[in-house]
C-alpha positions in Angstrom: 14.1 -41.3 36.5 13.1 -39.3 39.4 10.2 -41.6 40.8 8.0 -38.3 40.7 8.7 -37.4 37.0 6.1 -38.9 34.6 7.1 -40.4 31.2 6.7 -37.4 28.0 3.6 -38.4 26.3 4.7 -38.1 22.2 1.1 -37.2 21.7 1.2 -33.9 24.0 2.1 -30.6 23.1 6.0 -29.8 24.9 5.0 -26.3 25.9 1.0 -26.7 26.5 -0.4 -23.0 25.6 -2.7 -21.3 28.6 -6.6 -21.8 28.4 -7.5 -18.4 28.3 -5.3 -17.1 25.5 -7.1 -20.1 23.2 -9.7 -19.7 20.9 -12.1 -22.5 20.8 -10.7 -23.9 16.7 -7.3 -23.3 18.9 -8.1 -25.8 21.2 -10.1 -28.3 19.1 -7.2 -28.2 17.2 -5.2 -29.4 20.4 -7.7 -32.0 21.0 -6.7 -33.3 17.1 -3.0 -33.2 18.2 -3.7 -35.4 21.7 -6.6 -37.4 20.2 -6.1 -37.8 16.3 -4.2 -40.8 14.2 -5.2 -43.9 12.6 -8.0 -45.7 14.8 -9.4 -49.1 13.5 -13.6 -48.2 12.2 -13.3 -44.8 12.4 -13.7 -42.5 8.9 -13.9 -39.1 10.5 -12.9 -37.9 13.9 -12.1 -34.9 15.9 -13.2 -31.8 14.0 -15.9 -31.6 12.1 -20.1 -31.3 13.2 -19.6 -34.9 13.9 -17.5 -38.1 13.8 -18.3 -41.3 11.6 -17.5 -44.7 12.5 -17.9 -47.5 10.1 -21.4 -50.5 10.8 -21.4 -52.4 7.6 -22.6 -50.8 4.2 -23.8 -47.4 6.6 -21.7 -44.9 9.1 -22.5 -44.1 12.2 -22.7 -40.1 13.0 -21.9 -39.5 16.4 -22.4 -36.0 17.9 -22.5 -33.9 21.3 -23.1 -30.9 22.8 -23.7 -29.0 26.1 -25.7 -26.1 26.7 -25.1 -24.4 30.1 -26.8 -22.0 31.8 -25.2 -18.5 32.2 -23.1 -19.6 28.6 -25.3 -20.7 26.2 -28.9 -19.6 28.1 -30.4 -17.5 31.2 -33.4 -18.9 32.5 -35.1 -15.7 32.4 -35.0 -15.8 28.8 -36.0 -19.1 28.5 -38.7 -22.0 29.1 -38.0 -24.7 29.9 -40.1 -26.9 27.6 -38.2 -24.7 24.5 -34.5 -25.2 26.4 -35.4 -29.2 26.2 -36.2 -28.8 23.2 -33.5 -27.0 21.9 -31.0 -29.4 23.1 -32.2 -32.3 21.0 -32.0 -29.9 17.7 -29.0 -28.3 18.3 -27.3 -32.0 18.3 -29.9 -33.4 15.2 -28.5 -30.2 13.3 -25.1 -31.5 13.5 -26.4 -34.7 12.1 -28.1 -33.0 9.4 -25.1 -31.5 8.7 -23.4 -34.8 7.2 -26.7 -35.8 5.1 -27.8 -38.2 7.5 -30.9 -39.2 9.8 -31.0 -39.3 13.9 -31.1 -42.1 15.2 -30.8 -42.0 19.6 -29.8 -39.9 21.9 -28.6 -39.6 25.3 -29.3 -37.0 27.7 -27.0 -36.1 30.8 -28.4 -32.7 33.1 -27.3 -31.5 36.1 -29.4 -28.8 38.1 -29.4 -27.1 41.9 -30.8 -29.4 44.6 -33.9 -26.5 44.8 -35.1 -26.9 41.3 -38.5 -27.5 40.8 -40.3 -30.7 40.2 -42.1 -28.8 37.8 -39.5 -26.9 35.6 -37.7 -30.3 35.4 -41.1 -32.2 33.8 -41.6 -29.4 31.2 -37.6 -29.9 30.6 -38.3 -33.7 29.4 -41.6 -32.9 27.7 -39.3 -30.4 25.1 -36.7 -33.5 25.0 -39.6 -35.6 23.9 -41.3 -33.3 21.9 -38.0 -32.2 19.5 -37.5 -36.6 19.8 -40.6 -37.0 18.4 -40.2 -34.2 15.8 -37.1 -35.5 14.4 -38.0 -39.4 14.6 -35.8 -40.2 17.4 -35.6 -42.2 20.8 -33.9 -41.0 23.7 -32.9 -44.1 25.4 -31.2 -43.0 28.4 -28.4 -40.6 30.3 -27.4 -39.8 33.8 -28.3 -36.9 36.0 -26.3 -35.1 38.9 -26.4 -31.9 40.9 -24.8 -28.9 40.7 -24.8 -25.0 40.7 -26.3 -24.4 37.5 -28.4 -26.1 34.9 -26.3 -27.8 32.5 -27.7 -30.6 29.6 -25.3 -32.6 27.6 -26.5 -34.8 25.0 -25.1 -37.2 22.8 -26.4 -38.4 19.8 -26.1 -41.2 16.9 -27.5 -41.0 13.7 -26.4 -42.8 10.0 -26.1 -42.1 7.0 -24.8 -44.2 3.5 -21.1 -44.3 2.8 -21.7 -42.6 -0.6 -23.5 -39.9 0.9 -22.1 -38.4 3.8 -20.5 -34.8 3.2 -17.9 -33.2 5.6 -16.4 -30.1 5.8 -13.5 -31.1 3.9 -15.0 -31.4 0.1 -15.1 -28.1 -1.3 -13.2 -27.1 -4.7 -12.7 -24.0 -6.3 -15.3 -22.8 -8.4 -17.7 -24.5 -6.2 -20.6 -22.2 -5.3 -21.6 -21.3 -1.5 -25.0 -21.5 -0.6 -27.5 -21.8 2.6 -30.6 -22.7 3.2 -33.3 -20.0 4.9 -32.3 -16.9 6.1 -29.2 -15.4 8.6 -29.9 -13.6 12.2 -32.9 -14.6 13.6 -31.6 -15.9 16.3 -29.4 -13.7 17.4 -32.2 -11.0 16.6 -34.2 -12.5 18.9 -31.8 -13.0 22.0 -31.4 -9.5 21.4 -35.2 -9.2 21.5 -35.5 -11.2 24.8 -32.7 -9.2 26.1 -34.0 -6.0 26.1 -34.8 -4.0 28.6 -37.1 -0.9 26.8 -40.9 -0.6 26.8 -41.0 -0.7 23.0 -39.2 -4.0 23.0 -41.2 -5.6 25.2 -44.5 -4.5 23.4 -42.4 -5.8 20.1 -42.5 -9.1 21.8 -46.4 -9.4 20.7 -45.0 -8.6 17.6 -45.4 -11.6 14.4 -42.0 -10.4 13.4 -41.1 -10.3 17.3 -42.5 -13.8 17.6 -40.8 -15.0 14.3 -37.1 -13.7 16.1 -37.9 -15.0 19.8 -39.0 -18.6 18.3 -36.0 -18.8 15.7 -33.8 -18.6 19.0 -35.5 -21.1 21.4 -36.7 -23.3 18.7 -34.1 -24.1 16.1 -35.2 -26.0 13.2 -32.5 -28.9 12.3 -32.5 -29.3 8.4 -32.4 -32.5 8.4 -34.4 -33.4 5.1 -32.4 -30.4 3.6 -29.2 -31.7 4.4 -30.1 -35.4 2.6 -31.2 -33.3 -0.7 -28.4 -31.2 -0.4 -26.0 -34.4 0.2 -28.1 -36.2 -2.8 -27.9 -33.0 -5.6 -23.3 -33.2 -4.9 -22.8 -31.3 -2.2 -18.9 -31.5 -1.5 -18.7 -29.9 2.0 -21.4 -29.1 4.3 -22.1 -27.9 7.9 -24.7 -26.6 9.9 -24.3 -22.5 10.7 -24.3 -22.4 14.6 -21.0 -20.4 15.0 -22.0 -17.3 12.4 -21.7 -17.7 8.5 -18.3 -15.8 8.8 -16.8 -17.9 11.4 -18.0 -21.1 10.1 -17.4 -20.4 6.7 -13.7 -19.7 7.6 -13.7 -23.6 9.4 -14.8 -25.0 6.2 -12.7 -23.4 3.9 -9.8 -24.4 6.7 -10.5 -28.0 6.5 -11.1 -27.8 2.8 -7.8 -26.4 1.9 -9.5 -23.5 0.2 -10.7 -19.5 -0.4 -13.6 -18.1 -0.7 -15.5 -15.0 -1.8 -19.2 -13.7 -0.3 -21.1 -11.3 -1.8 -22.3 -9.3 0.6 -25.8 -8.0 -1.3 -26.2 -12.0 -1.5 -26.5 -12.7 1.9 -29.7 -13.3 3.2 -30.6 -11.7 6.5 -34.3 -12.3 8.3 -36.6 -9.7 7.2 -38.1 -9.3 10.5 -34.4 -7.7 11.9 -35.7 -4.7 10.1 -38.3 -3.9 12.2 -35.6 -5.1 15.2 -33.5 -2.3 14.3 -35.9 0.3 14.9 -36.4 -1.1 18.3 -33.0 -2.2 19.4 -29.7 -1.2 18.4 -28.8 -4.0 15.9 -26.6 -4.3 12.5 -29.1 -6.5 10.8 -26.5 -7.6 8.1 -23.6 -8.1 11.1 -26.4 -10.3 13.1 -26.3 -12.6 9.7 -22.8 -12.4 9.3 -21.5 -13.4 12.8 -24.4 -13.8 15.0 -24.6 -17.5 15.0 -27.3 -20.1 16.4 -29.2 -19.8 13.1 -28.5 -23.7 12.4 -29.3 -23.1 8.9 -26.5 -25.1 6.5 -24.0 -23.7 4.5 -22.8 -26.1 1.6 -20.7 -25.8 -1.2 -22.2 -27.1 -4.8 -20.7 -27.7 -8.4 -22.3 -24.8 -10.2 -24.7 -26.8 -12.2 -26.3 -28.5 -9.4 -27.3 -25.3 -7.1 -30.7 -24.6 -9.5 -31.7 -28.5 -8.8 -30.9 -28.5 -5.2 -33.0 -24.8 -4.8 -36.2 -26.7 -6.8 -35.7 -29.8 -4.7 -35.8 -27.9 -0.9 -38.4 -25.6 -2.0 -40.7 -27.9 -3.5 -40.4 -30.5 -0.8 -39.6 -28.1 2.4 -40.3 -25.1 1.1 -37.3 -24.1 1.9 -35.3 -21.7 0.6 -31.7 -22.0 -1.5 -29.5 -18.7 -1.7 -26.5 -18.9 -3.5 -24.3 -16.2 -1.8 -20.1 -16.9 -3.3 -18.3 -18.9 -4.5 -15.1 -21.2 -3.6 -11.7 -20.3 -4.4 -7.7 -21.5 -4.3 -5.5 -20.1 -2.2 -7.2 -19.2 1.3 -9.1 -16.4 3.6 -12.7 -15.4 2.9 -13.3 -12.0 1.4 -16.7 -10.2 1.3 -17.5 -7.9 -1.3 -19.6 -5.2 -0.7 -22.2 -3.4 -1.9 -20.6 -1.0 -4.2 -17.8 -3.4 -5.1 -15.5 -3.2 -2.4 -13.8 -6.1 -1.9 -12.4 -6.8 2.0 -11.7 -9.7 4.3 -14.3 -11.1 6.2 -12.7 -11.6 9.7 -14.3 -15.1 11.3 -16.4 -13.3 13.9 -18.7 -15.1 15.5 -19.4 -17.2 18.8 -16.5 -18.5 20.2 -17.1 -20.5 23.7 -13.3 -19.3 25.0 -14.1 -16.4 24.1 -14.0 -14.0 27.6 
């Protein structure tokens, strides 16, 4: 062997595609290739909204994310109390996601060497506020310069053998549902976005309020999730993609169909009053808008009336039953007047360009 040539890994692909011509499930599912196989402890790995390691009679849920400026925010759009504190939900939604509870967290940023003292102290106070919110520590992290601001945090939370939910659950006749309603958030980057004299006057707004908060302050159903899990839930995860995209990931690792009636879907009411300011599809915005961190389950049939009781009457939260699971594979929408079509998994992808 030439003394320059390196050994074949087994576990790499021969032919590794180009970054740019992947979508982001194309290269998670290149991660599973290079990362995935039997590992002593671990239950659940790369794939889902989080892994699960075994610790006695409980699992672990281990989760991470990144948000990075220019990708995921503009600090223009943005405080930086609410960016702090939507870093902590975005990662506790993904651990409401499996039925469990956070636990601790970790949290990595980077920023320019000309960043304000100030900004930086309102960043931590959202950290601890959305902490405190959600009954978690964070105990720690590293910090480093760099061009942009970027936050990265890790976070552990648990949940009982017997009721963690995945993705990979569902079975036909199953029925979809989610909790809240679809689009805020994207309604309200669009908000924030804008650029006319209406839509910053809208900004004053209660329904322009309702959109701007639903997209700088996420709400993590974490209590949700746990009745969800506790009513039979058989697949679960948290919306952050777009209902179409995400649905398509759970049918995918479910091994299933599915079928969403459109008239179902529940989009935000205050997108209504967006669209008369701003250019918006309210229905496409809950479709494939994504960052809405509402959850999307599937349910035996005779459990979805319990679960609806249970998260209103405890969260008051709401429960809308929008399809159903089927065999086969592919997600079709059916319209209004009984059109049936595919629904292609738009949504946010982070390779996308």
């Amino acid at each position: 062997m030439d003394e320059h040539q390196r050994p074949v890994d087994p576990h790499l692909p021969a032919t590794p595609p180009d970054l740019p011509s992947l979508s982001e499930d194309e290269w998670v599912a290149e991660m599973r290739k290079i990362l995935g196989g039997e590992m002593p402890g671990v239950r659940l790995g790369v794939g889902d909204d989080a892994a699960l390691v075994d610790a006695g009679d409980r699992l672990v849920i281990l989760t991470a994310d990144m948000l990075i400026e220019g990708v995921h925010f503009r600090l223009e759009t943005i405080s930086a109390r609410d960016l702090g504190y939507k870093a902590i939900a975005v990662n506790v939604s993904d651990v409401a996601a499996m039925g469990g509870s956070p636990r601790y967290g970790l949290v990595s940023a980077a920023f320019p060497s000309h960043t304000d003292l100030g900004w930086l102290v309102e960043l931590y106070g959202g950290i601890r506020d959305a902490s405190a919110e959600y009954a978690m520590a964070v105990v720690g992290g590293d910090t480093s310069r760099a061009d942009r601001v970027v936050l990265s945090v890790a976070l552990t939370g648990e949940v009982t053998k017997a009721g963690a939910v995945t993705r990979a659950g569902a079975r036909p006749g199953d029925r979809l549902v989610v909790t809240g309603a679809l689009g805020a958030s994207a309604g309200g980057l669009r908000l924030a976005e804008a650029n006319a004299e209406e839509a910053r006057r809208a900004i004053a707004s209660d329904w322009g309020r309702h959109l701007l908060a639903a997209h700088v302050r996420p709400r993590a159903r974490v209590g949700e999730g746990q009745t969800l899990a506790a009513c039979g839930a058989t697949a679960m995860m948290d919306i952050s993609d777009g209902l179409a995209l995400d649905l398509s990931r759970l049918c995918r690792e479910s091994g299933v169909g599915a079928v969403v009636e459109q008239a179902r879907v529940p989009v935000s009411p205050s997108l209504g009053p967006l669209a008369e300011v701003v250019p918006i599809d309210p229905m496409e915005l809950a479709l494939s808008g994504g960052e809405d961190y509402e959850l999307l389950a599937a349910m035996p049939r005779d459990t979805v009336d319990l679960a609806a009781s249970k998260l209103r009457d405890r969260f008051g939260t709401s429960l809308t039953e929008v399809g159903e699971i089927r065999a086969g594979d592919g997600v079709v929408i059916v319209e209004a007047d009984g059109t049936e079509r595919p629904l292609e998994p738009a949504g946010w992808d982070h390779f996308a360009s």
